[in-house]
N, C-alpha and C positions, 0 to 999 in steps of 0.2 A: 382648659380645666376639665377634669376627669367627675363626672356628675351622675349620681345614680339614684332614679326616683323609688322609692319603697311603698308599693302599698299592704298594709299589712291587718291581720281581725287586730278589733279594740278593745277586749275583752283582757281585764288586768291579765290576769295569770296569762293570756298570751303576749302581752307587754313585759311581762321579765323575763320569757326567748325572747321577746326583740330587740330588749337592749341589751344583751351580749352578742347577736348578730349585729345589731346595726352596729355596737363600740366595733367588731372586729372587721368590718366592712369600711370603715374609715380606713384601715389599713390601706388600702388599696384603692382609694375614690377620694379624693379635693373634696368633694361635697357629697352629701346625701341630705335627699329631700324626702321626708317622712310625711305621708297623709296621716290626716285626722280630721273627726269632725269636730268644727266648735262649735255644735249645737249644743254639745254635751257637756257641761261645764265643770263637772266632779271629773270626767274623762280628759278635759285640756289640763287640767293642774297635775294629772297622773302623768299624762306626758312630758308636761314642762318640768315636772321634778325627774324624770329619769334619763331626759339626754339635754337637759337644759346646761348640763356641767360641757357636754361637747360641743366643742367651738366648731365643730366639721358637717354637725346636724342641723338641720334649718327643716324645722315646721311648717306645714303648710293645709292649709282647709280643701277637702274635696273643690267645695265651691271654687274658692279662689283659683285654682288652678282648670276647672268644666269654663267659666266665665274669660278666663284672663291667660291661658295656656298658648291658645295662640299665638300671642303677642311674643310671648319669651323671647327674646334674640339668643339660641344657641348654634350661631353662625362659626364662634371658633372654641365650641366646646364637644371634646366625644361626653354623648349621653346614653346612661344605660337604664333600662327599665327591669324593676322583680316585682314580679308579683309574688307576694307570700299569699294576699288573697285573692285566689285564682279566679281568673274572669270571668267561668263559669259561672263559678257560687254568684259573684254578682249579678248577671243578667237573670239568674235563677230569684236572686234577691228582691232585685226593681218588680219583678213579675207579681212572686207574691205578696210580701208586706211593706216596699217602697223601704226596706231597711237604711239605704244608703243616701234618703232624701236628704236635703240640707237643708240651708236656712234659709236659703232663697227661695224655694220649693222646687231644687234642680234636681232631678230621678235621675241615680248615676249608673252607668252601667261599665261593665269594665272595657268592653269592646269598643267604648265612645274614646277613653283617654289617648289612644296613640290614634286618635284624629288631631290632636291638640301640638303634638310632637312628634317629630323621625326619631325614634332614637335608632341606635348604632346594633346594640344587643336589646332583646327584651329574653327575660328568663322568664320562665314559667316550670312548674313541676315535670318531672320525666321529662317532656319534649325538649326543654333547653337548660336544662339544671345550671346554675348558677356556680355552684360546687366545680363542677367539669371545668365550664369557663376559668376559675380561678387555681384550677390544679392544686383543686384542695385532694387530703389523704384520707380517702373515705371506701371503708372496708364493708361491701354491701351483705358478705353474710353475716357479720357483726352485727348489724342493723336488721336483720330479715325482718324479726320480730315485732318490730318496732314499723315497719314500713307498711304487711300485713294486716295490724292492727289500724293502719290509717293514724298512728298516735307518735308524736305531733306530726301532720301531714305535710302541715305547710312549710316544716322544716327541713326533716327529713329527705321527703321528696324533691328537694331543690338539693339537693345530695351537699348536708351542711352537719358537718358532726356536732352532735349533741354537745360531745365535749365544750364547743365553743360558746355553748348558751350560758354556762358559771365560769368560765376561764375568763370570762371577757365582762362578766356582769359589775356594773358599777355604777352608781350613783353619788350625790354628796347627800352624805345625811344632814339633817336640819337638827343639830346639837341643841341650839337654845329653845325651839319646840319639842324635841322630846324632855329637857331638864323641865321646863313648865311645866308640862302634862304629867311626867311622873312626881315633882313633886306634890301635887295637888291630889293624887289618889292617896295620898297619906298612907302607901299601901306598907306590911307589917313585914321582919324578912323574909318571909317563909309566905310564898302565895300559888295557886298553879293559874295558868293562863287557861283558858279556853278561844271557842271561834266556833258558837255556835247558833245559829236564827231558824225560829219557824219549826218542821218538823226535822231538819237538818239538828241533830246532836249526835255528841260526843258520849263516849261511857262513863259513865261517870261512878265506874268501880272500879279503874286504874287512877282515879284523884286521891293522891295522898295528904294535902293542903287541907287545913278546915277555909282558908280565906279564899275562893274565887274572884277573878278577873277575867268577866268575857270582852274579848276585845272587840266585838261585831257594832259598827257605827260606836265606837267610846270617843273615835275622835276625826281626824283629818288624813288616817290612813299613813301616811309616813312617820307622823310624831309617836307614833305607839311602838320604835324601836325602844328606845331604852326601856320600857314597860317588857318587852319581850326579853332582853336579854338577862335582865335579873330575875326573871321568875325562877320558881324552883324548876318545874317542870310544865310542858307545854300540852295541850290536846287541841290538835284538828281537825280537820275536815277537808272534804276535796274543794279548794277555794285560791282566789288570789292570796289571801292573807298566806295559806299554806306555802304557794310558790317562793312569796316572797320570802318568809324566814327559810327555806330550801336553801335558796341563792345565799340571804346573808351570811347562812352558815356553812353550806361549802365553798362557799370565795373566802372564807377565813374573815370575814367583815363584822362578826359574834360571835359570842360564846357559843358554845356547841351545849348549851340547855337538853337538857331529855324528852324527848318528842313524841307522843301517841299517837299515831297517826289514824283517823278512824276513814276507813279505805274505801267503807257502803255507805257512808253518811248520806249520801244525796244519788242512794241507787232508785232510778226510775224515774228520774227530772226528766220534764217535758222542756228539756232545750232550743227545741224548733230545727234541731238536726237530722239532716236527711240519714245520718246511719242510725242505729239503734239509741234508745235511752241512756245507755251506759255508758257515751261516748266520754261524762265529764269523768269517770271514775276511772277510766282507762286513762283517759290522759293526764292526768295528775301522778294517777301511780307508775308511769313510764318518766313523767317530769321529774318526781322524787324518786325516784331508783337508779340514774345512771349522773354518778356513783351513788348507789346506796352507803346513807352514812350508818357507821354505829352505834350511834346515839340514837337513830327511829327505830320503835316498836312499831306494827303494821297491825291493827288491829281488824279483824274482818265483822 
């Protein structure tokens, strides 16, 4: 059996590239074995809803695999190792704020997991691109821009076209939870969406709607599709919520609504990233631009 372990950041909006990487990665692997931590309990149902539909994806806890890796018998399996999130960042991790602790209070670091296993390939950025390996068609002046910026790093730099992060993106939507939740907002035809918390807003001089709908914590994060796709028009922010209506609406999965897209909303977040503050703004707006649809306004 053809088996390839994925460790990847758990950060929604970096969860909708990975499941059109990891869907298009099943191409080519029997299995994939996706880390996450179950400490995080709003973060395991994020997972279980986005590759819970793939019979070829198998979840698995840091823990379980630092404790019990060993043991695997993959005596007549080729295994392959990616790191989306590079070993670096994690031993840089453990160092400073034990990011990657678990629930057993195991401090994980990326250079401990191929103690657990031989695998066959391990990919990592630049040095062993993943891309190469699989003789994907990846045009690196096409990308300069994109690579330069460090935005998405952990994609790119495994030389994986972007293209493949919506081509491939899919989930099952949860029909009878979104028909709950929208019938119960009693909402009027004519509403605009928002996605906005804290000092993070939207402008709210492109709202043509008198009835508002912000969607920040309204519910369980998946059930607020049909809330999204009937609104009249939508306003963002650089967030998962954003990524996600991205994806459903260049996969052709909704209606293509009219989108605001507010692009500084969350300029100067203290993210705890080693590049500059405006790492999130950069990277949302390289997530939403290839392909730019015509339905987003970009508002600065």
């Amino acid at each position: 059996m053809k088996i390839l372990y994925v460790t990847s950041y758990a950060a929604y909006g970096d969860l909708m590239v990975v499941n059109g990487i990891v869907n298009f990665l099943t191409n080519f692997y029997d299995q994939i074995i996706l880390f996450m931590d179950y400490d995080l309990e709003n973060t395991q149902k994020v997972y279980s809803k986005l590759f819970g539909h793939n019979s070829k994806v198998m979840l698995m806890s840091y823990d379980y695999f630092m404790i019990n890796g060993s043991n695997f018998d993959h005596s007549v399996d080729d295994v392959d190792f990616l790191y989306l999130l590079q070993p670096e960042h994690w031993a840089s991790s453990c160092q400073k704020n034990n990011i990657l602790i678990g629930k057993r209070g195991y401090t994980i670091c990326g250079t401990d997991f191929l103690k657990r296993i031989t695998p066959k390939n391990t990919f990592t950025s630049f040095i062993n691109p993943i891309g190469d390996h699989l003789k994907l068609k990846y045009d690196e002046n096409k990308y300069q821009e994109y690579i330069l910026n460090d935005i998405p790093c952990f994609t790119l730099r495994s030389k994986i076209p972007p293209e493949i992060f919506h081509t491939n993106f899919n989930y099952e939507r949860c029909y009878e939870e979104e028909e709950k939740l929208f019938d119960s907002l009693n909402l009027p035809d004519e509403y605009s969406l928002i996605c906005e918390y804290g000092d993070h807003k939207v402008n709210r001089d492109y709202i043509t709607c008198d009835h508002i709908v912000n969607l920040h914590n309204l519910s369980n994060y998946f059930d607020v599709v049909k809330v999204i796709e009937e609104a009249t028009e939508i306003h963002l922010i650089p967030n998962s919520i954003c990524a996600l209506i991205y994806y459903l609406q260049v996969s052709s999965k909704i209606k293509r609504k009219k989108v605001f897209y507010n692009m500084n909303a969350r300029m100067g977040d203290d993210l705890n990233f080693s590049c500059d503050n405006n790492f999130t703004i950069k990277f949302y707006e390289n997530l939403v631009s290839n392909p730019k649809l015509d339905n987003w306004s970009f508002i600065e």
